[in-house]
N, C-alpha and C positions, 0 to 999 in steps of 0.2 A: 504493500500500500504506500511504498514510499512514495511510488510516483504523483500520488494525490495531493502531498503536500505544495502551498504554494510556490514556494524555489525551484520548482522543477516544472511548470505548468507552460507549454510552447509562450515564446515570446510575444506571437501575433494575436495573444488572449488580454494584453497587456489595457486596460481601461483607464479613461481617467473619473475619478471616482467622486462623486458631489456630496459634500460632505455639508450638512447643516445645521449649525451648534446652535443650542436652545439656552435664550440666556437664561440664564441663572438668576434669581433673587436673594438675594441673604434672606436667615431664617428669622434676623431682627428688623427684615422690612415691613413697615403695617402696610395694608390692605390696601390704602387709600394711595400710597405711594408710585410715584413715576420711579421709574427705577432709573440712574443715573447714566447716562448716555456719553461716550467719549466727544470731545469737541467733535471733530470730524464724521461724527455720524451720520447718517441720510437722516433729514427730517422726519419721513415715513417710519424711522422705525419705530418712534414714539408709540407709532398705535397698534403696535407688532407686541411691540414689548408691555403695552400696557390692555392686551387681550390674555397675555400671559398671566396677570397677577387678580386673582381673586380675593374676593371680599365681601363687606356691605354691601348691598345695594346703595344706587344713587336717595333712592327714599328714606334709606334705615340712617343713612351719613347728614341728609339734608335732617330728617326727625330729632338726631342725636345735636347738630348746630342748634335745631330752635332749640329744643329745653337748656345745654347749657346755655345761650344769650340771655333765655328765660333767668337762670340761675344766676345771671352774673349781675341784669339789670336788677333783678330783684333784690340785690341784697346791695348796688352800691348806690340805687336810688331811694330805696327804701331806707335805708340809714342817710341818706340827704335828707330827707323829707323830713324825716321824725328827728333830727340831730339838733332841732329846736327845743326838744322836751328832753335832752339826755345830754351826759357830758362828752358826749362822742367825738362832736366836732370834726376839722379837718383829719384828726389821727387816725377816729374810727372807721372815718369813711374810705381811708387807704386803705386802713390794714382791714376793712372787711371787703372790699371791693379782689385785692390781695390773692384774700383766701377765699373767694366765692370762684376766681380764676382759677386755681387749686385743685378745688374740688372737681368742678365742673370738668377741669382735664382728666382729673383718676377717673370719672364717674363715665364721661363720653368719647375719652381721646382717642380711648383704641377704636371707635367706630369711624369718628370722623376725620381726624388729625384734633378737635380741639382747638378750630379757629374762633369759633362765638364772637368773631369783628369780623366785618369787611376788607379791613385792610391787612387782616393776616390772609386773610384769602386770597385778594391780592398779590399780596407779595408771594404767597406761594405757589398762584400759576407763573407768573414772573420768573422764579426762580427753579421752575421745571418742577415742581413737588404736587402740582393737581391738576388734573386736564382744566384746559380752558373751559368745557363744553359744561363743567359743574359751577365756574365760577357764579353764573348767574341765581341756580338753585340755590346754592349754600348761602349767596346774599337776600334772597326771597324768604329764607327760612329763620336768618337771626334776626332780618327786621321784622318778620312776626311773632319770633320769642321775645323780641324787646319792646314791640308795642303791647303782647299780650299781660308783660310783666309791671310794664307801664298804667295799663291799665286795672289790673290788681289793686296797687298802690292806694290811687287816683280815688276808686270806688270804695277803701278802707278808711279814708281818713272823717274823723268824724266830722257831722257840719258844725260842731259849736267851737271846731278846734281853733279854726281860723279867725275864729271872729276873736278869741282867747292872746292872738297873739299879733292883732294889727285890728285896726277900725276904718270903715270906709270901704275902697274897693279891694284890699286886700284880705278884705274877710271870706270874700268865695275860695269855694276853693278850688278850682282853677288856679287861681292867682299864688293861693297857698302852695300847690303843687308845681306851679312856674319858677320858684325858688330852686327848684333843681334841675332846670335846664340848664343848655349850655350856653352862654353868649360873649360877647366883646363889648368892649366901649361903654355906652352905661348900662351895659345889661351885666359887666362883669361883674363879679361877686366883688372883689375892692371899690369898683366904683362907689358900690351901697356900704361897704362898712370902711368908707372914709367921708361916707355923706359928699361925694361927688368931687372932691379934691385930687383925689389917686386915680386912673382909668388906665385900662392898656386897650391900645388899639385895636386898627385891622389888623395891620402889617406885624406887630407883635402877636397878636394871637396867632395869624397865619404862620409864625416863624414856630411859636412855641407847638405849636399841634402838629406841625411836620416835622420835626426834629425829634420831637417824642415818640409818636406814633413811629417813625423811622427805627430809633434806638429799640421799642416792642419787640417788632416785626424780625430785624436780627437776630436779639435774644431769643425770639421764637425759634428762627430758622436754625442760628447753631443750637439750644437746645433739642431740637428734635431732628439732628441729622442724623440716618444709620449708624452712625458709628459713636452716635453719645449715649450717656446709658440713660436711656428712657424712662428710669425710673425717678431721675431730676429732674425734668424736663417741666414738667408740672411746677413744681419749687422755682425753679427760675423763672419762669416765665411769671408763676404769681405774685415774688415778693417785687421781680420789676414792676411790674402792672402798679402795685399799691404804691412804689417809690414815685415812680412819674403822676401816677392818680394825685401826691401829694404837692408834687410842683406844682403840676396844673391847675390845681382848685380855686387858688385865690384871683388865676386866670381869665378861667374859663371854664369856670364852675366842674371840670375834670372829663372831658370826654374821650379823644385816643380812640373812640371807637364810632363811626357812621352811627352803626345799628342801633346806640345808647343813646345817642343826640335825637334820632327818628323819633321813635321812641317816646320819650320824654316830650318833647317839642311838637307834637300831636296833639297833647292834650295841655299843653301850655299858653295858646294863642298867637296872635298873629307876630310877635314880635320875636317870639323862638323860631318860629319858621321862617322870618324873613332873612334870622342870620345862618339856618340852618346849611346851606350851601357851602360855608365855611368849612364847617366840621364833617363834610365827606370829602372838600377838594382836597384838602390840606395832610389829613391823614393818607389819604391814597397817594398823593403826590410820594410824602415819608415812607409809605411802603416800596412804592416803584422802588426810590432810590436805595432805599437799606437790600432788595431783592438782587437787582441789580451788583451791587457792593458785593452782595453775597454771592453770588455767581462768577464775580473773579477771585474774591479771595479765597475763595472754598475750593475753586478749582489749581490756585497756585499751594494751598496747602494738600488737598490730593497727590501732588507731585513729589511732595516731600515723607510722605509714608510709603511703610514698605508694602513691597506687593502679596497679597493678600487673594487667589483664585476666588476666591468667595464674593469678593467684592465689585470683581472685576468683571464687564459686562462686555461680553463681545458681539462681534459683528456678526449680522447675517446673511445667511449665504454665503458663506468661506468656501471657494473651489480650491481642494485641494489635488496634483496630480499626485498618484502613488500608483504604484504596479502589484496587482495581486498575481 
């Protein structure tokens, strides 16, 4: 039977053989994730390789976004609103805003990635980490956890509350509950507790809500790349969240997020809404650019780890010749 072996099989049986390697996903990639493409790859294969990776449904990712948005508006408007009757103040409303980010990622991360903002979402089709074709769902789904959480709120507060802590037109409550929108100029929260001496502007507020929501959207992205451990990713992303939530407040009353502004500023009046455009241009701008940032620098740190077959995704349709 020697003859059968290949080394011995006539020359003119010689084939070239197509050979075609199925990328690979690391075993700590989530569901949700694009898998990471070498620069030079065919655009096409995005949706090659991301027929490969199973998960959630687009419904079970988009359901998992509302209720954390749910969870997050809920507890750092909800602690705005009533931060009147407690000594919560700006500290509480960081550090429970914070950890309502926290939770909401142990609680939904592994379904959705855990963006409950628009501009992590953003930044993460940006930086290759969610198909485009979800961006619009996943933002359809946290502005209805954050108006649904909004309107929670709105509907709990009692009616003699407001009259208890202003007279005139600040006794509806409406008006009561406009305290924790988001605004600029005199709608800022300094405006009102310098009695209109101190304000910050457009251009200031538009500076601060893009630089922040920027520095977020990073710590999101290196927190939750393949290769960090997943199990901090949550931690980071929530004690930043409550850190900038604290700059911001005296601001612009703490937004960083589209979905939270919406939100809020629905049931606010005409004056939330008029500045509402701000606080989606400005964060999404911040995301672009921290996305972007992250996509060269994550790829010039790639370069400098060792090689690792697991991680590494190859091309498809590799012709290789070999003679059997």
């Amino acid at each position: 039977m020697a003859n059968d072996h290949p080394e011995n099989l006539p020359a003119d049986d010689a084939e070239l053989v197509e050979v075609t390697a199925t990328p690979e996903v690391s075993s700590d990639a989530l569901p949700y994730e694009l898998a990471e493409l070498p620069e030079d790859a065919d655009a096409d294969l995005e949706y090659d390789l991301d027929d490969e990776v199973s998960g959630p449904s687009l419904a079970a990712r988009a359901g998992a976004e509302a209720l954390g948005t749910f969870v997050l508006v809920l507890a750092s408007v909800g602690i705005a609103v009533y931060t009147i009757l407690t000594t919560a103040a700006d500290l509480g409303i960081a550090l429970g805003s914070g950890i309502a980010v926290l939770g909401a990622m142990l609680a939904f991360g592994h379904v959705s990635g855990g963006h409950f903002n628009p501009a992590i979402t953003l930044g993460s089709a940006i930086a290759g980490r969610l198909r485009w074709a979800d961006v619009l769902p996943y933002w359809l789904a946290q502005i209805v956890g954050a108006v649904a959480a909004a309107a929670v709120i709105l509907v709990t507060i009692p009616s003699a509350l407001p009259s208890l802590v202003a007279s005139g037109a600040a006794s509806s409550r409406q008006v009561f509950f406009g305290g924790a929108a988001n605004g600029y100029d005199v709608h800022s929260p300094l405006h009102t507790l310098s009695q209109g001496k101190v304000t910050f502007g457009l251009m200031s507020a538009l500076l601060i809500e893009t630089v922040l929501a920027a520095v977020l959207v990073a710590v999101y992205l290196g927190a939750t790349r393949r290769r960090a451990e997943r199990t901090v990713a949550p931690v980071a992303v929530g004690l930043t969240f409550g850190i900038l939530i604290l700059i911001s407040l005296p601001i612009t009353n703490g937004a960083l997020n589209p979905a939270r502004a919406t939100g809020v500023a629905l049931f606010s009046g005409s004056a939330a809404l008029g500045q509402l455009w701000l606080f989606w241009i400005a964060p999404l701008i911040g995301a672009a650019v921290a996305a972007l940032l992250y996509r060269v620098f994550a790829g010039s740190a790639a370069e400098l780890d060792e090689y690792d077959p697991e991680d590494d995704v190859e091309e498809l349709d590799v012709v290789v010749g070999t003679r059997r």
